[in-house]
Backbone as CSV, one residue per row, in Angstrom:
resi,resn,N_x,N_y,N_z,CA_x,CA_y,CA_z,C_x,C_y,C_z
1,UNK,-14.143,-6.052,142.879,-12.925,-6.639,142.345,-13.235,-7.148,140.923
2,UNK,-12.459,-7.117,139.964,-12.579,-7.255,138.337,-11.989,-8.727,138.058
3,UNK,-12.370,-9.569,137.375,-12.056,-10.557,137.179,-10.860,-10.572,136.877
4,UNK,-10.154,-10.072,136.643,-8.363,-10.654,136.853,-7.986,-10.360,137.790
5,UNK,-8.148,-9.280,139.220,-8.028,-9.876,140.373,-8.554,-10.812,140.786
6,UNK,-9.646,-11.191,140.842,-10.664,-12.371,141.371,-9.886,-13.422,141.232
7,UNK,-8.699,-13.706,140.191,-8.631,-14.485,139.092,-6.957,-14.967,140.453
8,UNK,-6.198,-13.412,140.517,-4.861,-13.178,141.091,-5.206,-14.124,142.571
9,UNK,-6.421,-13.709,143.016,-6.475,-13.670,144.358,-6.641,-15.528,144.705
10,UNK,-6.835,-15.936,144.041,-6.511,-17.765,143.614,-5.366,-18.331,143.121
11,UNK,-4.450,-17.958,143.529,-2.715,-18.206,142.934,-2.709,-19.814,142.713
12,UNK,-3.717,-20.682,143.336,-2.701,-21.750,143.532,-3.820,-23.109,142.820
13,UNK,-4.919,-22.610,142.204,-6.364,-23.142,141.934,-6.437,-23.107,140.018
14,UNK,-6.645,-24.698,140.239,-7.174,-24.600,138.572,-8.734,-23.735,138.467
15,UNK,-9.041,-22.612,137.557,-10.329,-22.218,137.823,-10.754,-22.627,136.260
16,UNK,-12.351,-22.822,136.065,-12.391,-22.494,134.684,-13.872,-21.802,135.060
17,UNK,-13.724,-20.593,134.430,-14.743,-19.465,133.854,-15.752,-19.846,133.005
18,UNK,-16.937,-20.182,132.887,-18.058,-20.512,131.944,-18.602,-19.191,131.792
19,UNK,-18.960,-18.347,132.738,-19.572,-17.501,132.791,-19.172,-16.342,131.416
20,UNK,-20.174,-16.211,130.404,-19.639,-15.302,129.558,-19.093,-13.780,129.843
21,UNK,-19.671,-13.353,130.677,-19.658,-11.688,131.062,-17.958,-11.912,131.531
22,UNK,-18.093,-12.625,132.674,-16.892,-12.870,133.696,-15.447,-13.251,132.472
23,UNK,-15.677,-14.113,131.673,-14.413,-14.448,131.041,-14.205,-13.281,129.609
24,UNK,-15.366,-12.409,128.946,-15.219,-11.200,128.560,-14.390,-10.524,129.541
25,UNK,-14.837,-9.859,130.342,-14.009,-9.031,131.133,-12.133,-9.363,131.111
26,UNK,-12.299,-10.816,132.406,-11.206,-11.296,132.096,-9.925,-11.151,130.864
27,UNK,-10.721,-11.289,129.411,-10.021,-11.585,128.354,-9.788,-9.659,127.601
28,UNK,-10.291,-9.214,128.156,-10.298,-7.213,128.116,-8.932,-7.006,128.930
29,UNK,-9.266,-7.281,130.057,-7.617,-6.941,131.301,-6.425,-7.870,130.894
30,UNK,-6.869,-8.638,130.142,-5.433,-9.395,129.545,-4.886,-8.762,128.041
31,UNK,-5.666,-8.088,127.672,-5.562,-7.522,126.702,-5.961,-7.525,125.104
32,UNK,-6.330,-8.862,125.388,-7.128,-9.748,124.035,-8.720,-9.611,123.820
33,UNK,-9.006,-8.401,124.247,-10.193,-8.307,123.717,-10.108,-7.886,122.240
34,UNK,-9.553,-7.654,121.603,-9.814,-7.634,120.321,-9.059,-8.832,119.148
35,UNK,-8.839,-9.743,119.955,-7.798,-10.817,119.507,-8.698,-12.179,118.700
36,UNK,-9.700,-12.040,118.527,-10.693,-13.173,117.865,-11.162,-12.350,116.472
37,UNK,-11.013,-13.149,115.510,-11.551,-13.026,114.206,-12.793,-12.483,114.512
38,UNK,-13.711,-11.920,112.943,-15.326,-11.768,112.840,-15.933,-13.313,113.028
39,UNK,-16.672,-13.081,113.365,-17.673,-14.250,113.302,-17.738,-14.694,111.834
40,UNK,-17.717,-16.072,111.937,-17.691,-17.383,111.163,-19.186,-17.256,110.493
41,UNK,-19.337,-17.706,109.524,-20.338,-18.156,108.678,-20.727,-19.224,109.082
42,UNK,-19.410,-20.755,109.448,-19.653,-21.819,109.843,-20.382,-22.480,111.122
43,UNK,-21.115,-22.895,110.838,-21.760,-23.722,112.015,-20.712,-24.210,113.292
44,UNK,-21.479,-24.287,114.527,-20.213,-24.738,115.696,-18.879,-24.527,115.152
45,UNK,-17.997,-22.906,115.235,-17.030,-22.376,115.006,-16.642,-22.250,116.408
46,UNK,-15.729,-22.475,116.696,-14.763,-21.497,117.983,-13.382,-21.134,117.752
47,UNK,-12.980,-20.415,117.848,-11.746,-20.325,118.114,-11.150,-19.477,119.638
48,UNK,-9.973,-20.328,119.849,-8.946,-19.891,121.208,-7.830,-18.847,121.117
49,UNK,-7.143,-18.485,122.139,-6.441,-17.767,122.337,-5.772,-18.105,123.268
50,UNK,-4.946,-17.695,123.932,-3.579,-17.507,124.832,-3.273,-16.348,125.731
51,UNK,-3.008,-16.810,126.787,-2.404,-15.188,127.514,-1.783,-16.019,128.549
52,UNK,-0.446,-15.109,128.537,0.922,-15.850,129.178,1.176,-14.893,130.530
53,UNK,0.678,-13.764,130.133,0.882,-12.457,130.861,0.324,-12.279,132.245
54,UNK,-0.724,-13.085,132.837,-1.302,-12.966,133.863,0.014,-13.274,135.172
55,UNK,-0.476,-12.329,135.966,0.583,-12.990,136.584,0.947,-14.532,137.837
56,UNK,-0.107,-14.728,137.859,-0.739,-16.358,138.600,-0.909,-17.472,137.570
57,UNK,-1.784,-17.368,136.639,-2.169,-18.143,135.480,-1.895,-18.135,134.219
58,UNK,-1.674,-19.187,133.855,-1.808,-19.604,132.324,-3.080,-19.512,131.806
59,UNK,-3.801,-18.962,130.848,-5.275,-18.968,130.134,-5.145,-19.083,128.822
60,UNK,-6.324,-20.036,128.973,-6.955,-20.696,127.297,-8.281,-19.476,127.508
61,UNK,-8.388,-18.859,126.545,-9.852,-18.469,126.399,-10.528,-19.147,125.324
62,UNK,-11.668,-19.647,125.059,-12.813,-20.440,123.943,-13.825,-19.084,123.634
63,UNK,-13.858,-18.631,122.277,-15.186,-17.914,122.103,-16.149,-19.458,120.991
64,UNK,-17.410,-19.584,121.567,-17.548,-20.000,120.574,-18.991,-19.852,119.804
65,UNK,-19.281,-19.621,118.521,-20.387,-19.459,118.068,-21.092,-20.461,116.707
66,UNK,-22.215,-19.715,116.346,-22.774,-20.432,115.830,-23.444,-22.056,115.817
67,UNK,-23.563,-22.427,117.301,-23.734,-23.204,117.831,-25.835,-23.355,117.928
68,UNK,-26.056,-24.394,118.027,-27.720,-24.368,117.810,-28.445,-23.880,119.196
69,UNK,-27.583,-24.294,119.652,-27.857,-23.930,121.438,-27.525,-22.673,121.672
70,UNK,-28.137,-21.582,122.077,-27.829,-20.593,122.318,-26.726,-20.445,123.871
71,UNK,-27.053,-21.153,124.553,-26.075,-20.748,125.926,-24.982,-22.181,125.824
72,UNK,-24.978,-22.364,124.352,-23.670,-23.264,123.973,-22.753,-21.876,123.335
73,UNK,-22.808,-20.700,122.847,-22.764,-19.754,122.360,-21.571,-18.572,123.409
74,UNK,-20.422,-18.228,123.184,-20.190,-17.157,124.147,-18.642,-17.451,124.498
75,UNK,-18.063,-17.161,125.568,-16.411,-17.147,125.977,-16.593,-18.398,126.783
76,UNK,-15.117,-18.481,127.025,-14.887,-19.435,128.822,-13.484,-19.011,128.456
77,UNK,-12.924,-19.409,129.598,-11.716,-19.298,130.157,-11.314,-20.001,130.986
78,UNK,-10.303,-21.162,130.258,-9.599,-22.277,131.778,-8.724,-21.647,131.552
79,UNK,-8.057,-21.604,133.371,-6.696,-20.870,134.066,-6.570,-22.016,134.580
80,UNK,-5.047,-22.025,134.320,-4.282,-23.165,134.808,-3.269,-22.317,136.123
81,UNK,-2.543,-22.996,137.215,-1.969,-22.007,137.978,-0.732,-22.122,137.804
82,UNK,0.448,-20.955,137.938,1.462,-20.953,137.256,2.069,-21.836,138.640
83,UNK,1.485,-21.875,139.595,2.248,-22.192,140.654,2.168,-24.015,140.691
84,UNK,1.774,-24.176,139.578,1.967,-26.071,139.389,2.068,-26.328,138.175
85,UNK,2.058,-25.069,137.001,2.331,-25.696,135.845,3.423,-24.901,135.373
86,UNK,4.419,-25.191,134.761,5.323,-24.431,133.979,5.045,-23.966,132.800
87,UNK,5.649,-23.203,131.751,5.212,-23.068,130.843,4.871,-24.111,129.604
88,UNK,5.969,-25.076,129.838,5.767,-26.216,129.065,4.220,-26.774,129.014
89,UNK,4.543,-27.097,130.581,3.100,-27.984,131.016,2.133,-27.746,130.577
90,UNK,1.982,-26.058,131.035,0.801,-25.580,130.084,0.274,-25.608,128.776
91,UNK,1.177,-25.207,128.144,1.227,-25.474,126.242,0.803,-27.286,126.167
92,UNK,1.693,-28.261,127.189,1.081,-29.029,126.815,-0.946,-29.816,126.836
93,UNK,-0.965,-29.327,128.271,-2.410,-29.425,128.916,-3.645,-28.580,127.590
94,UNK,-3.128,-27.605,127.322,-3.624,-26.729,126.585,-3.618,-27.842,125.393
95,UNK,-2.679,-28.252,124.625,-2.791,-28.483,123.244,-3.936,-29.696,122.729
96,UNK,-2.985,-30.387,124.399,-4.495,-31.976,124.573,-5.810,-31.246,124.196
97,UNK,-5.586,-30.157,125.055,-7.569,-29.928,125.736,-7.918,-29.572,123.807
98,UNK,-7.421,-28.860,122.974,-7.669,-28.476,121.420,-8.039,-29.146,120.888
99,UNK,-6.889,-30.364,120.963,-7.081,-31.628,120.122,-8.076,-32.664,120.436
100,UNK,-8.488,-32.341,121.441,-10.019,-33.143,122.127,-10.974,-32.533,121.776
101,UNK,-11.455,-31.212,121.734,-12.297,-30.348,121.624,-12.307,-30.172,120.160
102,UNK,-11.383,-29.929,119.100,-11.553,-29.347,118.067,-12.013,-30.613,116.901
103,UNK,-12.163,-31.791,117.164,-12.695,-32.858,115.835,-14.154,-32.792,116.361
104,UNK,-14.968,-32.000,117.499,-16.277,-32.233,117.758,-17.179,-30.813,117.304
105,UNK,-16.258,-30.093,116.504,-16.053,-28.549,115.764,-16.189,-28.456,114.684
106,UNK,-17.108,-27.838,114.222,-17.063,-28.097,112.361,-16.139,-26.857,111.667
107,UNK,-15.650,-26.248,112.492,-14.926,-24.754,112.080,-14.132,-24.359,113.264
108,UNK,-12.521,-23.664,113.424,-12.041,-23.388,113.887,-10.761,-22.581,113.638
109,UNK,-10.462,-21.930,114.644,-9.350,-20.979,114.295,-8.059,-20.724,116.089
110,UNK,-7.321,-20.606,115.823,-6.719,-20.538,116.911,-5.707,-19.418,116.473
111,UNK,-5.321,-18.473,117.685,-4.869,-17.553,117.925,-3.375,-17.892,117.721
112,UNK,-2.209,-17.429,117.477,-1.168,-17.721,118.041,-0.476,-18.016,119.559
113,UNK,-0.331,-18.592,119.698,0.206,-18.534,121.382,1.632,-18.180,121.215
114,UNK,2.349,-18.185,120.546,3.672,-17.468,120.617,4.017,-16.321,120.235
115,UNK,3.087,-15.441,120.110,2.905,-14.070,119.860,3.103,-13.600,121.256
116,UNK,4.347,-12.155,121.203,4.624,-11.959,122.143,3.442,-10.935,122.769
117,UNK,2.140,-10.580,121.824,0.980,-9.798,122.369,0.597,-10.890,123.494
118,UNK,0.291,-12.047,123.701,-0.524,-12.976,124.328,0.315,-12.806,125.545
């Protein structure tokens, strides 16, 4: 089973993906594998993305690089479940989690989320 079934077969579960391989894949069957800029020059860079399209979950994907830590380095993916969050909710949960995460970032970029590709 491919990680966006794995993903389906949890309808009702916040999951979050650390695993780099697993949230690559994931972010391929959603269609955004080619949806992240080149790599940054800048030190601790990440940038996110969006995918609305799943049909269970809401997903944030994180690539992030240039980090000193090497297995600080790579994807994740929090799925939120559509079956407790609306779309609102999500955008909102999502925007917190940015705005927490992104002043501890020396570089960043974010995807559109209202792009009807996502």
């Amino acid at each position: 089973m491919n990680a966006y079934d794995r993903l389906a077969a949890r309808p009702d579960e916040f999951v979050k993906i650390l695993d780099n391989d697993e949230a690559q894949e994931l972010l391929v069957f959603c269609g955004l594998g080619g949806g992240f800029i080149a790599d940054s020059k800048r030190p601790r860079f990440v940038q996110y993305a969006t995918c609305n399209r799943h049909p269970t979950h809401w997903i944030l994907f994180g690539r992030y690089t240039n980090h000193p830590n090497p297995r600080d380095n790579g994807y994740t993916a929090t799925c939120l479940p559509k079956s407790k969050y609306n779309l609102e909710q999500a955008q909102a949960v999502i925007d917190r989690f940015i705005a927490i995460a992104m002043p501890n970032i020396e570089g960043g970029y974010r995807v559109d989320a209202n792009n009807p590709k996502n």
